[in-house]
MARVEX-300154 format. One record per residue: x negated, y negated, z negated of N, C-alpha, C in turn. Coordinates in steps of 0.02 Angstrom, whole numbers, plus 32768, in hexadecimal, padded with zeros to 4 digits. Each point is the difference from the previous one (the first is absolute). Example, Ala and Ser with C-alpha at 12.3 -4.5 7.8 and 13.67 -1.06 7.14 Angstrom:
MARVEX-300154
7D6C811C7E7A802D7FC580007FD37FC48000 80127FCB80247FD67FC57FFD80277FC97FDB 
//
This chain:
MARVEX-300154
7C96806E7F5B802F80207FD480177FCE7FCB 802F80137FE080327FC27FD57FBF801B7FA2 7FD47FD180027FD480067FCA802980027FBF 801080237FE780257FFE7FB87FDE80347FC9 80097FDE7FBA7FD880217FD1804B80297FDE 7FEB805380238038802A7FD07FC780397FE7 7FD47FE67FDA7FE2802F7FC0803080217FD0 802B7FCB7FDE802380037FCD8030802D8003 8002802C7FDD80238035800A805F7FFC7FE1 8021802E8029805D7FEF7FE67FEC800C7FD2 80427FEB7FDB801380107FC3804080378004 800C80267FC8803780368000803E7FE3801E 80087FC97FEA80437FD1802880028007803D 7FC17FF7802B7FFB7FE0803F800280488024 7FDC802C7FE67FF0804A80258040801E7FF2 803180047FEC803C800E7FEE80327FF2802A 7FFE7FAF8006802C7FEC80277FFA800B804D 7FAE7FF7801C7FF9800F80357FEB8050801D 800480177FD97FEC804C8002801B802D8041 803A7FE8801B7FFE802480527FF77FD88031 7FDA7FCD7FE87FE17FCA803A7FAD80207FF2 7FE980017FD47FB180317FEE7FF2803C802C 8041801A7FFB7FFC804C801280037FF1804C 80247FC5801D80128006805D7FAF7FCF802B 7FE37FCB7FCF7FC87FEE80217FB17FFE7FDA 800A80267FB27FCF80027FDB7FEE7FD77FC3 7FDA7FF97FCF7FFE7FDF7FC77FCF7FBA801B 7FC6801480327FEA7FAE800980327FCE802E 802C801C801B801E7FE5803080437FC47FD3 8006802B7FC3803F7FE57FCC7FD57FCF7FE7 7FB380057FE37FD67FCE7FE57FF67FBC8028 800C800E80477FE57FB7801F803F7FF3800A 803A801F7FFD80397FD37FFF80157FE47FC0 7FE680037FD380127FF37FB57FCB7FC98003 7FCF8003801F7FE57FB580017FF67FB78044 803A80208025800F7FDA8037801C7FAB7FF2 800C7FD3801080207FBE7FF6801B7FF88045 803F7FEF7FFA80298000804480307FBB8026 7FDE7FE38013802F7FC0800C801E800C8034 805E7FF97FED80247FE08046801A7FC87FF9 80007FFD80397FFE7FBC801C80547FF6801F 80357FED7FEE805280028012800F80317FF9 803A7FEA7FC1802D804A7FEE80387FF88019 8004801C804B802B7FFD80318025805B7FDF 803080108018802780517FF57FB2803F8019 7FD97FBF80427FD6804580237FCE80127FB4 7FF27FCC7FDD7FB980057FDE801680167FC9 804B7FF47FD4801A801C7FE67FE680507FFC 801B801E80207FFF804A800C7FAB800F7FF8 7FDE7FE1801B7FBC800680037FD580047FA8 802A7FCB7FE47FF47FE87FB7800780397FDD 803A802F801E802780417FC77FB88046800C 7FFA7FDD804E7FD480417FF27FC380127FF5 7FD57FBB7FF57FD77FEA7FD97FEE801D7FC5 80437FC97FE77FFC80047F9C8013803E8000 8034804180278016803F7FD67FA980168011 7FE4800580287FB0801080087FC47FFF7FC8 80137FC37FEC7FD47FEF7FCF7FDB7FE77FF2 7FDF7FA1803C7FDE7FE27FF480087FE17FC3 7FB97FD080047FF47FDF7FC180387FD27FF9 7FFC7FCE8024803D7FCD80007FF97FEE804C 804F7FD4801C80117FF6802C80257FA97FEA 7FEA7FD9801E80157FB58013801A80058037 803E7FCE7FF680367FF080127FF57FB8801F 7FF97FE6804A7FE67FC4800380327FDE802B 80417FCE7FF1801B7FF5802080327FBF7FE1 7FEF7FBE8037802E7FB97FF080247FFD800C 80248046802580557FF58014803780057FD6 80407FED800B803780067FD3802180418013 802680167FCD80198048801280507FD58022 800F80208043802F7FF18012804980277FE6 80388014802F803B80327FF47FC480428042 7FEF7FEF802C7FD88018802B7FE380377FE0 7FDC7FF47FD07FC680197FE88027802B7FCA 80507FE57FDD800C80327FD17FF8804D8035 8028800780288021801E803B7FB280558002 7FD57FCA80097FDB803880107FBC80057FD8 7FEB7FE57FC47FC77FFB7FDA802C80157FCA 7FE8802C7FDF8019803A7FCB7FE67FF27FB0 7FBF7FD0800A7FEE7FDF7FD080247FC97FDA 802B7FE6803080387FBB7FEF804280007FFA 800580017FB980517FFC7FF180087FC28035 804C80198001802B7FCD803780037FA77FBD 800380177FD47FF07FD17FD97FD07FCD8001 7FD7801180187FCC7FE77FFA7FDD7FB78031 80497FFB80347FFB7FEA802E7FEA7FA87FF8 7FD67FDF803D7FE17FC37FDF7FCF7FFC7FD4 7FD980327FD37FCB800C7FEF7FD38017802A 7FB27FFB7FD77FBB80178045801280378012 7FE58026802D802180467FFE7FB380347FF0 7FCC7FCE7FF87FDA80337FD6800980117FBD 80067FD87FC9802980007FD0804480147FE6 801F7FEE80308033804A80057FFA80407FFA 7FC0800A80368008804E7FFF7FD1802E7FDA 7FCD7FCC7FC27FE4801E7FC3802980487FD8 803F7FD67FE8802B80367FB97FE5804F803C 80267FF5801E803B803A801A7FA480398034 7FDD7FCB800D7FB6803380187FE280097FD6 7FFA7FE07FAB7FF280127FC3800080547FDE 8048800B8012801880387FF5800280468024 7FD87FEF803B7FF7804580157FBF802F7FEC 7FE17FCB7FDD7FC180147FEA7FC47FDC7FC6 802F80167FC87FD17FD37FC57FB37FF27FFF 7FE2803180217FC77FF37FF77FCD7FD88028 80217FE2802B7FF47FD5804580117FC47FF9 7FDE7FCB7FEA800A7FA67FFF80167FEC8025 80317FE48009801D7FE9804280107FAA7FEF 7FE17FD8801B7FF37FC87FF980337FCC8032 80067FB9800080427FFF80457FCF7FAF7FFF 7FE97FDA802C7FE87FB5801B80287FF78036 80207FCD7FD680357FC580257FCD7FCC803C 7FCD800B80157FE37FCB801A800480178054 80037FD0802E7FEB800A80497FB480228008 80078031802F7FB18019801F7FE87FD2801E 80147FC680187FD07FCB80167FCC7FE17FD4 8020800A7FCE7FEB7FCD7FBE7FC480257FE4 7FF6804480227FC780327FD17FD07FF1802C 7FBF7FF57FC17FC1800A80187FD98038801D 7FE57FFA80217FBB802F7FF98007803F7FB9 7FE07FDE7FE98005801D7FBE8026801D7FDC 803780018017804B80147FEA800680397FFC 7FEB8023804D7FF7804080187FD780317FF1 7FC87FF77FE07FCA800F7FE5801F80417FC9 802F7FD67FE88017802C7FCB8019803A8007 800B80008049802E805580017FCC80388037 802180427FE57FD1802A8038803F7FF4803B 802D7FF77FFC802B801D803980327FBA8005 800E7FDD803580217FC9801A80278028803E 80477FDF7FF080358016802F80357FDF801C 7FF67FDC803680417FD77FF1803E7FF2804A 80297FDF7FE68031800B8030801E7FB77FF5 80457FF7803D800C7FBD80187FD07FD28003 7FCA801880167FC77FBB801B80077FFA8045 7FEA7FC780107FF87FF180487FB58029800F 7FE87FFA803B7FBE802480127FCD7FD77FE8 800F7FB480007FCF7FCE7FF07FEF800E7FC0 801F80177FC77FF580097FC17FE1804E7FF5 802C801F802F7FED80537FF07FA27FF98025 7FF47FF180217FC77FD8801E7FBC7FF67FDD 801D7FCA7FCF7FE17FE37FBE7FF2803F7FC3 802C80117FE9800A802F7FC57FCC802D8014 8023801E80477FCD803780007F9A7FEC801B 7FEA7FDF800F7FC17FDE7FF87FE87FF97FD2 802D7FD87FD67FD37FFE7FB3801E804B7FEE 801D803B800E7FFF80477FD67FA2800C8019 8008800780487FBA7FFF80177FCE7FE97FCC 800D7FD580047FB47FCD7FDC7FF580277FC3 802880147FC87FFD801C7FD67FF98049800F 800F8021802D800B804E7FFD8048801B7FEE 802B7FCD7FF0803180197FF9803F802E803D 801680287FDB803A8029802B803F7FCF8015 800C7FF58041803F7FD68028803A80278010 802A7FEC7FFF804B8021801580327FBB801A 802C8012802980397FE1801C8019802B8015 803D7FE77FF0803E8024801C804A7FD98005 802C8013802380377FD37FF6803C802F8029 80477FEE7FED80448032801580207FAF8019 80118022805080237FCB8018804E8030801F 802B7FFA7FCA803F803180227FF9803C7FEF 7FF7802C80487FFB80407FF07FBC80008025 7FCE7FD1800B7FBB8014800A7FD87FE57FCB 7FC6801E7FF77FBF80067FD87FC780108021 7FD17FDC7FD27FCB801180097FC57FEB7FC9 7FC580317FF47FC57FF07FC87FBE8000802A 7FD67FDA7FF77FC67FEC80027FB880107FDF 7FC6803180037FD780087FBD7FC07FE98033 7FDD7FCD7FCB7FB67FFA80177FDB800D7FBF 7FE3803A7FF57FD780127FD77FB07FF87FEC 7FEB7FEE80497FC37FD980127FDC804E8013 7FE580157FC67FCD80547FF7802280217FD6 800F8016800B802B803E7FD77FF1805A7FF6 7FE580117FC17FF3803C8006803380237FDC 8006802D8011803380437FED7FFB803B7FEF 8021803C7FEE7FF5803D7FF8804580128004 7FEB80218033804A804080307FFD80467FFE 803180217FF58005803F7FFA800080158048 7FD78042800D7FFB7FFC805B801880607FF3 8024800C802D80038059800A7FDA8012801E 7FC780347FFA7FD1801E801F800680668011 7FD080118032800A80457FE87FC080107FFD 800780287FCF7FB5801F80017FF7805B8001 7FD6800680137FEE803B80067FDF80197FC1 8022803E800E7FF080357FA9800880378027 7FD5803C7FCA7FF7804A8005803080257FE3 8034802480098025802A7FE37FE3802C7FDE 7FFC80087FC17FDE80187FD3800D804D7FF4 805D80117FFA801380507FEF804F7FF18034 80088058800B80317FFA801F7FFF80198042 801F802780348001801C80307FE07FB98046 7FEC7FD47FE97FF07FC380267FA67FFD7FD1 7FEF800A7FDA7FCC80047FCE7FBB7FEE8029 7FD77FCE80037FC07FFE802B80107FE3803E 80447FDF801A800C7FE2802880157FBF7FF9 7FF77FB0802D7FF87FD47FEA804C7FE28010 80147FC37FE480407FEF800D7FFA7FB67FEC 803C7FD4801C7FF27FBA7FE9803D7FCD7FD8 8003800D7FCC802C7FDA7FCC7FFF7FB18006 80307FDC7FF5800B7FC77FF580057FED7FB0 7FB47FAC80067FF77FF67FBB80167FBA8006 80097FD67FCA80017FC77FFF7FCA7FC77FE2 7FDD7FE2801B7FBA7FDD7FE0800A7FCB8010 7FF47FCF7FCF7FFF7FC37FEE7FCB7FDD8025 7FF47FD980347FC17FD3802980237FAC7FE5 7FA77FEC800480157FC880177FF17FC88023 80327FD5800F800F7FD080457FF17FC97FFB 80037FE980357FF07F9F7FFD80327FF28041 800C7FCB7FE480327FBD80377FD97FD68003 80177FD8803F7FEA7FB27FF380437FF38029 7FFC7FAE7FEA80427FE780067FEB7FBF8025 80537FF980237FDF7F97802680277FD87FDE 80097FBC7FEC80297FC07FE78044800E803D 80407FCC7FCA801E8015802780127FDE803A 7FCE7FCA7FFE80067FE480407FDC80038041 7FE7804280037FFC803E803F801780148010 8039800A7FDB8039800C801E80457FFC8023 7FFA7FB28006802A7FBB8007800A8007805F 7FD7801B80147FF7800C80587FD6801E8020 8043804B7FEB7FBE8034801A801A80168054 7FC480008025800B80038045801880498021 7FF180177FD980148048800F801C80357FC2 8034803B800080367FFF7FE87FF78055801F 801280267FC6800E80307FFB804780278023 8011802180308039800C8013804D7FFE7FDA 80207FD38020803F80087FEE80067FE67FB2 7FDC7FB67FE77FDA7FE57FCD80257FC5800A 80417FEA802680097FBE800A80247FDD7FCA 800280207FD5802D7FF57FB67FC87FC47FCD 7FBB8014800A7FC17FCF801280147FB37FF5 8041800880447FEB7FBA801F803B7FEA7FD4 802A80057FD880347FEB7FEB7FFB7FE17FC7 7FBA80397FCF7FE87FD57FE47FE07FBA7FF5 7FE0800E803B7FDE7FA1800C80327FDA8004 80387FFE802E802B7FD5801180267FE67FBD 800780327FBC802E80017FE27FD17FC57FC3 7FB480137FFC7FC97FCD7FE280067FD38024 7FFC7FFC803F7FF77FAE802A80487FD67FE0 8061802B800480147FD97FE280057FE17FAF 7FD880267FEC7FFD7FDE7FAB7FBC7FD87FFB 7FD3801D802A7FD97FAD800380157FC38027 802F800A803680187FB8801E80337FDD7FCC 803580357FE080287FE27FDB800A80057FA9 7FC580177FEE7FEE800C7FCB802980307FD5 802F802C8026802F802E7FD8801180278021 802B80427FF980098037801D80357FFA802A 801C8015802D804A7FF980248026800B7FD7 80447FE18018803F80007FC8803380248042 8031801E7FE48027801D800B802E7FC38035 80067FBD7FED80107FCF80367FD07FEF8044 7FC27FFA7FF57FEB800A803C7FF180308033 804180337FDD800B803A803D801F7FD88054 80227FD17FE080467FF0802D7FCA7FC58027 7FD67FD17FD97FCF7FE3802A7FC6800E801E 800E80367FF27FC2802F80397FA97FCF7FED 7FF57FF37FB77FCF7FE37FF77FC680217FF6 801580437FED7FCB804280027FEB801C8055 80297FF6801E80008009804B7FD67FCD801A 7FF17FCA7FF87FEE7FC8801A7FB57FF67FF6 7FF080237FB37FBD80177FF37FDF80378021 80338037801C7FEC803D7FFF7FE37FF6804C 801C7FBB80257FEF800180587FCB7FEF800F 7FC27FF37FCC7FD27FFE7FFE7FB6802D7FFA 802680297FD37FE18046800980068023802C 80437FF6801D80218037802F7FBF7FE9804E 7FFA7FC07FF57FF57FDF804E7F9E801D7FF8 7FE47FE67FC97FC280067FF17FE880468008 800B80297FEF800F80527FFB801D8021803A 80187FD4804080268009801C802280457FFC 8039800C7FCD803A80277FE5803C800E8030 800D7FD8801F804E7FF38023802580297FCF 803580337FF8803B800C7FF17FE680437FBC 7FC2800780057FE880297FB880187FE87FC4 80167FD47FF680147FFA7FBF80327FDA7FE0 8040801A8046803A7FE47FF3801480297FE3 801180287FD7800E80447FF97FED7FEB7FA3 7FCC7FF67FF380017FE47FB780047FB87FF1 80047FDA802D80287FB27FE18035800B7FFB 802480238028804D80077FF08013802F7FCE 7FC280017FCB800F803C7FC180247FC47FC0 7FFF80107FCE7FF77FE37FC37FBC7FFF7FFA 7FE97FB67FEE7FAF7FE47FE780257FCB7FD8 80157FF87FD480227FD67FE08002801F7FAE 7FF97FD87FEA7FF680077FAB7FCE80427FE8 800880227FCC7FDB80327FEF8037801C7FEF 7FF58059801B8040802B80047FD680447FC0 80207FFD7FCF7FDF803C7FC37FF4802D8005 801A802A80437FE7806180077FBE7FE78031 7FEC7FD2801F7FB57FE380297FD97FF27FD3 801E7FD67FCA7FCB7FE47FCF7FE4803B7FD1 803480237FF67FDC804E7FE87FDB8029801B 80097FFA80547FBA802480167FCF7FEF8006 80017FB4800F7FC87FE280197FCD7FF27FCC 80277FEF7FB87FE57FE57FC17FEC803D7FE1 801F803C80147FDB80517FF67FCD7FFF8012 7FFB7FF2804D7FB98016801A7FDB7FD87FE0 80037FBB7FF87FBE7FD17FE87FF0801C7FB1 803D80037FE37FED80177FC77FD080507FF9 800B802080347FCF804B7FF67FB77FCE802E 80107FE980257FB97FDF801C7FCF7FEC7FCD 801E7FE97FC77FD67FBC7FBB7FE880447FD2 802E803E7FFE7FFB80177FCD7FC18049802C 80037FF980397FBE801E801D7FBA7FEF8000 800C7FAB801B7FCB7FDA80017FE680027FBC 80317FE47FC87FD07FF97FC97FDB805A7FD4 8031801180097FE180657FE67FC2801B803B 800B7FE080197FC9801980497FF480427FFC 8043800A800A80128056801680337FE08041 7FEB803B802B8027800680497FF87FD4802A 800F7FF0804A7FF87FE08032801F7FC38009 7FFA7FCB7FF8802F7FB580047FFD7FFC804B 805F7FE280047FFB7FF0804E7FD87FC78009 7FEE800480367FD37FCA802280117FE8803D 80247FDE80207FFB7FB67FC9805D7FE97FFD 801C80108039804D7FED8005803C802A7FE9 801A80117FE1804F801C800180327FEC8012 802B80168030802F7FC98007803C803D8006 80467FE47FE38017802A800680547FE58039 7FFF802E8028803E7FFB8043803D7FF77FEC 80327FCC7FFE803480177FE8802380198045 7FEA8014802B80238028803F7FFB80537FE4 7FCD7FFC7FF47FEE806380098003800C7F96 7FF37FCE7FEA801B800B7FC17FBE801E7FD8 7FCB7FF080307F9D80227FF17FDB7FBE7FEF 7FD280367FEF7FC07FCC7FE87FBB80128027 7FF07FC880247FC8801D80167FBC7FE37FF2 7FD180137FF27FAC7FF17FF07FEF7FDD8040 7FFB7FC480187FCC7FEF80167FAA7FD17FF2 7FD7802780257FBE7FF57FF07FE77FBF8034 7FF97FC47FEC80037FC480257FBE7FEB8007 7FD47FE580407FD17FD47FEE7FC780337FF2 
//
């Protein structure tokens, strides 16, 4: 479980402001998010969205970890970045404007590369999340979350596909379950006869979770799951070429050229012509809102440890326009 000290009780401010978030998952559940620490890792448009729903939540603070420049790209679909702003870090950029959705939440912004972080770096947060990494890095990050106990996330929007990642390691929970129980009718033309009402009782659960590199080649595959494979192909091309497809190497079929590898290994034949010939090109804002939805209710489950975290894949179709849970490994 994500070890955090929430003794300390709100203050009238805090119980105020969050007061129909209290009422929908409970008062300890608001406490361990008030003492959560949240690092992402690229404030791409997907993590963006993820950031809003965070801080309107109510962690402690959330870092901003990112050496990239804000492009025209990034005005387009990261909501944090004036178009102004363009040629600056784009973690630093997107301080003011995630500042303001929630005063009471530190929101911090490091201009530095994730290569450049130690060990130790990580230590500092209950919850690590990150996106535009290659696997080799997402790899790394999440090992040392391991080593520490810390909570892992990845996720990333390629077009109109997505997908999030959680390795939680052990994870305990408490879920609301519907039950019926049996009772005696007490008065009433039914009086002394038994009947069975539906209650709702709180149990609780445990996960365990795998790294996410169990999940890198899994041999077997849930029906009609081949959306799976699009993902790898779409990581294999940003680790061969260290960046995401561009909207020009539609015409050079350089995403295609990666994808004949999976296709052949997996042996695929014609499964997944049908989504290369989609948009997977840039990050598209009504995807980055779902996808950066879901991760964001994922962080804000895991750390309240109320309700069920998916385990372990989400990925979401831009064919059928769904999201589906798969359980990998």
């Amino acid at each position: 479980m994500v070890d955090l000290d929430y003794s300390k009780e709100l203050t009238e401010d805090e119980a105020a402001l969050y007061d129909r978030q209290i009422r929908l998952w409970g008062l300890e559940s608001q406490k361990r998010l008030r003492a959560a620490s949240v690092l992402l890792a690229g404030l791409n448009g997907y993590h963006a969205e993820v950031a809003k729903n965070i801080i309107l939540a109510g962690v402690k603070s959330v870092t901003f970890l990112d050496h990239r420049s804000v492009t025209d790209l990034d005005a387009c679909n990261q909501f944090f970045i004036p178009s102004t702003e363009v040629g600056k870090n784009r973690a630093e950029a997107s301080v003011q404007r995630a500042e303001s959705l929630n005063s009471m939440v530190n929101v911090i912004a490091d201009p530095a590369n994730i290569d450049d972080k130690s060990e130790e770096y990580f230590k500092d947060f209950d919850v690590v999340c990150v996106s535009e990494c290659t696997a080799d890095q997402m790899k790394r990050v999440n090992t040392i979350c391991r080593k520490y106990n810390k909570k892992f996330f990845a996720g990333d929007v390629f077009g109109t596909f997505g997908y999030t990642f959680a390795d939680l390691v052990n994870h305990e929970f408490a879920e609301d379950v519907v039950q019926n129980k049996k009772i005696k009718v007490l008065d009433g033309v039914d009086a002394g006869k038994e009947k069975f009402e539906k209650i709702t009782v709180t149990i609780k659960s445990f996960e365990k979770f795998v790294p996410f590199e169990k999940i890198l080649d899994v041999k077997k595959l849930p029906k009609d799951t081949e959306i799976y494979y699009l993902m790898l192909i779409l990581l294999n091309f940003r680790e061969k070429h260290q960046r995401d497809p561009l909207p020009s190497d539609r015409s050079l079929n350089a995403l295609r050229d990666e994808a004949k590898k999976v296709i052949e290994k997996y042996s695929l034949g014609e499964k997944l012509d049908h989504l290369l010939n989609g948009d997977l090109y840039a990050q598209i804002s009504p995807v980055c809102a779902i996808v950066g939805g879901v991760m964001g209710q994922e962080i804000i489950k895991t750390v309240s440890q109320k309700e069920r975290p998916h385990n372990n894949l989400f990925v979401f179709n831009p064919d059928t326009l769904c999201g589906q849970v798969l359980r990998l490994s």
